[in-house]
Structures are given as structure tokens and as C-alpha cells.
C-alpha positions as CSV (number, residue, x, y, z in Angstrom):
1,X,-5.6,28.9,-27.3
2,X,-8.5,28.4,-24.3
3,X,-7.5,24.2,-25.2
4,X,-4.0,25.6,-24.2
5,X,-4.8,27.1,-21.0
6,X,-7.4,24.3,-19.8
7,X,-4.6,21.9,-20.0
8,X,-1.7,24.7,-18.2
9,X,-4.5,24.7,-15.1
10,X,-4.6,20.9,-15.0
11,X,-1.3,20.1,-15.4
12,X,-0.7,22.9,-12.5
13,X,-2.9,21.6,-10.3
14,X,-0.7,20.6,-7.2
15,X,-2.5,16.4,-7.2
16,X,-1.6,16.5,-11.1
17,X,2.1,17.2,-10.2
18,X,2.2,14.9,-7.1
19,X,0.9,12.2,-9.3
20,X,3.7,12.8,-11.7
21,X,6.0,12.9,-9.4
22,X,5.0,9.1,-8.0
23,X,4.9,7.3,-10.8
24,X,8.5,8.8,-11.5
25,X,9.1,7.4,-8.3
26,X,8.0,4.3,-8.7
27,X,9.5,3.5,-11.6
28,X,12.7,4.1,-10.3
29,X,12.0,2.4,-7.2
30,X,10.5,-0.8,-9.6
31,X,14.3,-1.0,-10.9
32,X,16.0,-1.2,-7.8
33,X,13.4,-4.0,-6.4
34,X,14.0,-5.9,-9.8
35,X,17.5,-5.4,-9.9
36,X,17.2,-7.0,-6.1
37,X,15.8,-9.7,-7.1
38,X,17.7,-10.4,-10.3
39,X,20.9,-9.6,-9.2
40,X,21.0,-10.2,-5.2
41,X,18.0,-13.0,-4.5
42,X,18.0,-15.1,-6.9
43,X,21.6,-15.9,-7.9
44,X,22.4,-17.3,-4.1
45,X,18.9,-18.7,-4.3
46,X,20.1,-20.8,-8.0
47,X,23.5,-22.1,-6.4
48,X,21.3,-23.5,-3.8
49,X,19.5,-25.2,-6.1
50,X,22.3,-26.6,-8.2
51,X,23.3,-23.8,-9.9
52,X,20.3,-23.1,-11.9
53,X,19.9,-19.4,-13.0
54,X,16.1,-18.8,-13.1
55,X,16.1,-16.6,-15.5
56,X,16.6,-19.7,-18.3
57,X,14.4,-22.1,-16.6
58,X,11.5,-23.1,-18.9
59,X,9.5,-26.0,-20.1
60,X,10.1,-26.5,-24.1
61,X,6.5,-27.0,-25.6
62,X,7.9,-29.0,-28.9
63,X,10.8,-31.6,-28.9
64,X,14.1,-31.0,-29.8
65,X,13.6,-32.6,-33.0
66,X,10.4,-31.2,-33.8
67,X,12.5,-28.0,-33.4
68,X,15.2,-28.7,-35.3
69,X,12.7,-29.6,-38.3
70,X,11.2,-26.4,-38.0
71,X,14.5,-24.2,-37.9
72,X,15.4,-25.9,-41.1
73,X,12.3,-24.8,-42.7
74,X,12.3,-21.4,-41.4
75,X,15.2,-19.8,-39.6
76,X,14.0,-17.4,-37.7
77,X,11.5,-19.9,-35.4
78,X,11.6,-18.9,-32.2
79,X,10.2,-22.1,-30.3
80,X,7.3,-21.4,-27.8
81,X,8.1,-22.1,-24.3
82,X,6.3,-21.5,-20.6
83,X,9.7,-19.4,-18.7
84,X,8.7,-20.3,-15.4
85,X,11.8,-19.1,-14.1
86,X,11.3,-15.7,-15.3
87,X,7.6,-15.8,-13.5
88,X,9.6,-16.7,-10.4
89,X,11.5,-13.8,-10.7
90,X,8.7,-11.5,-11.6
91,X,6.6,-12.7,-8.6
92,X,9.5,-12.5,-6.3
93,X,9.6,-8.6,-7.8
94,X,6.0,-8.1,-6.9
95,X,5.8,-9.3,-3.5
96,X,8.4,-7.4,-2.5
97,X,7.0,-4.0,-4.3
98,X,4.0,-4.8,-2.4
99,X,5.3,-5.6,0.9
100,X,7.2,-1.9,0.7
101,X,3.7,-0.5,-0.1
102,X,2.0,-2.3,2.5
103,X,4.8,-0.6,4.8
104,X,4.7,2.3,3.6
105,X,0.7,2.7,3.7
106,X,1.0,1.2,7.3
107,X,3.6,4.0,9.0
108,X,1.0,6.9,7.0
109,X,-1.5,5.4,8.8
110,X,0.2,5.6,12.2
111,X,1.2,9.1,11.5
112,X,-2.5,10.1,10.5
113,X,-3.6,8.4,13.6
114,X,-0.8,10.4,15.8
115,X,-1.4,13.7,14.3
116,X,-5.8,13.3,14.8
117,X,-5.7,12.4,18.5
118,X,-3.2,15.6,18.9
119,X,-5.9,17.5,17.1
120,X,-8.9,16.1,19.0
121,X,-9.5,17.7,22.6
122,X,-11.3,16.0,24.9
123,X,-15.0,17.0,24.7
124,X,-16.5,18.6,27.3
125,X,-19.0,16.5,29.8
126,X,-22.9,16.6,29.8
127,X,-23.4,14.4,32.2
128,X,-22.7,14.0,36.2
129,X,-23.8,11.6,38.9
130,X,-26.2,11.8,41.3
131,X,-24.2,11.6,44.5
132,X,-27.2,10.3,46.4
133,X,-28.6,7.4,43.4
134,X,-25.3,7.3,41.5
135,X,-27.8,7.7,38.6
136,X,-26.3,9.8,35.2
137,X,-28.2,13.4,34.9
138,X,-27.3,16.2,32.8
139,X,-24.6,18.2,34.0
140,X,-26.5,21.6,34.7
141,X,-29.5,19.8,37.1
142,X,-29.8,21.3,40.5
143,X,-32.5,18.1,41.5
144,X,-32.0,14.8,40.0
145,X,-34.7,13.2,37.9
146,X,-34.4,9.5,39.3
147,X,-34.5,10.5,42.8
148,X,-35.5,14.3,43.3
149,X,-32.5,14.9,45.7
150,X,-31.7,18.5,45.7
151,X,-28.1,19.2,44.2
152,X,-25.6,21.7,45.1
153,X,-25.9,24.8,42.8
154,X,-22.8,25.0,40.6
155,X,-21.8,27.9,37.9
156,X,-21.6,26.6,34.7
157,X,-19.9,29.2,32.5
């Protein structure tokens, strides 16, 4: 029972459940970009090209002969093949996922930025200038250090 309620407390945990709910997210999101690519990019992108659907490009690694003998020997040979065109895809899938996330990381990071500087006030000064040396002195001096002129007396506080 105490297994029980360790794992009730971290699945509670509110960066548990956010995680959760991203990769639920995500996942859904991975669909659309993939159905994008598959269904939107790359068709136009294969009539362009002479009507090749890069889904079926690949390089056979035996001949067609070689295949042929080895179908007759065994019927369920699958020949081995590099699918290229299904890389293309893939990569076309990824830089676009990563593009969104790039975006998406960058607006955050203009928000964060926003929201700190309306946060921040401006700090207070601890320095002034001599209005005889225009040298920097601390803000409360009534002579100045760099060339002993006696300052006006201000109320600080």
C-alpha cells in the first residue's frame, strides 16, 4: 500500500501531469506534420518530378533475377532495399517538427523576456556628479572626493 501512495504523489505532481499532457500533444501534433508531408508536400513535389511518389522510391540491393531465384526457393523473401524516398519523407517530417519547436521556443522566450523587464524596476542610483569636476561620487556626499568642493546638502530619505 505505501508503493501505492508513492506513485499517487508522483503521478499527482502538477510537472508529472504537464509532461503527460505534452507528449499527448505531440503525438498528435507528429500526425498532422506527417500527414502534411505525406499527403500535402510531397505529392505536388512527385508530379514535379515526373510523377514519382516518394514513398516507393528505393535502390534494390540484389537484381531482379537474383530475386526471382530466391522467391522460388523461399516465398516469403522480402528483398532488402535502401527506401530513400521514405527517408525523404521522414526528414521532410522532422525539419518541419523542429522548425515549429524552434518557433514555439522562440515566441516563450519573447514572452519571458516581456513579462521580466515589467517585473524589474529601475534600481535606485548610488552615484551623482560632481557639478564642479563632473567626477562620479556616491550619492549621499556633501564634499566630493576628487576635488573637495563643498556640495549642496540634500535629504536622502
Amino acid at each position: 500500500m505505501k508503493i501505492i501512495k508513492e506513485f499517487k504523489e508522483f503521478a499527482m505532481r502538477g510537472n508529472v501531469i504537464d509532461l503527460a499532457v505534452g507528449v499527448i500533444i505531440g503525438g498528435a501534433f507528429g500526425k498532422i506534420v506527417t500527414s502534411l508531408v505525406n499527403d500535402v508536400i510531397m505529392p505536388p513535389i512527385g508530379r514535379i518530378l515526373g510523377g514519382a511518389d516518394f514513398k516507393h522510391l528505393k535502390i534494390q540491393l540484389y537484381s531482379q533475377e537474383k530475386i526471382d531465384q530466391l522467391k522460388v526457393a523461399d516465398a516469403s523473401f522480402v528483398p532488402p532495399v535502401i527506401a530513400y524516398g521514405q527517408f525523404i519523407n521522414v526528414l521532410i517530417d522532422f525539419l518541419i517538427v523542429a522548425f515549429c519547436i524552434f518557433m514555439l521556443v522562440k515566441v516563450i522566450n519573447i514572452l519571458r523576456r516581456t513579462e521580466k523587464k515589467k517585473d524589474e524596476a529601475p534600481a535606485e542610483p548610488t552615484e551623482k556628479e560632481c557639478p564642479y569636476c563632473l567626477s562620479m561620487i556616491p550619492i549621499k556626499a556633501t564634499r566630493c572626493k576628487h576635488c573637495t568642493s563643498q556640495l549642496e546638502a540634500v535629504s536622502h530619505g
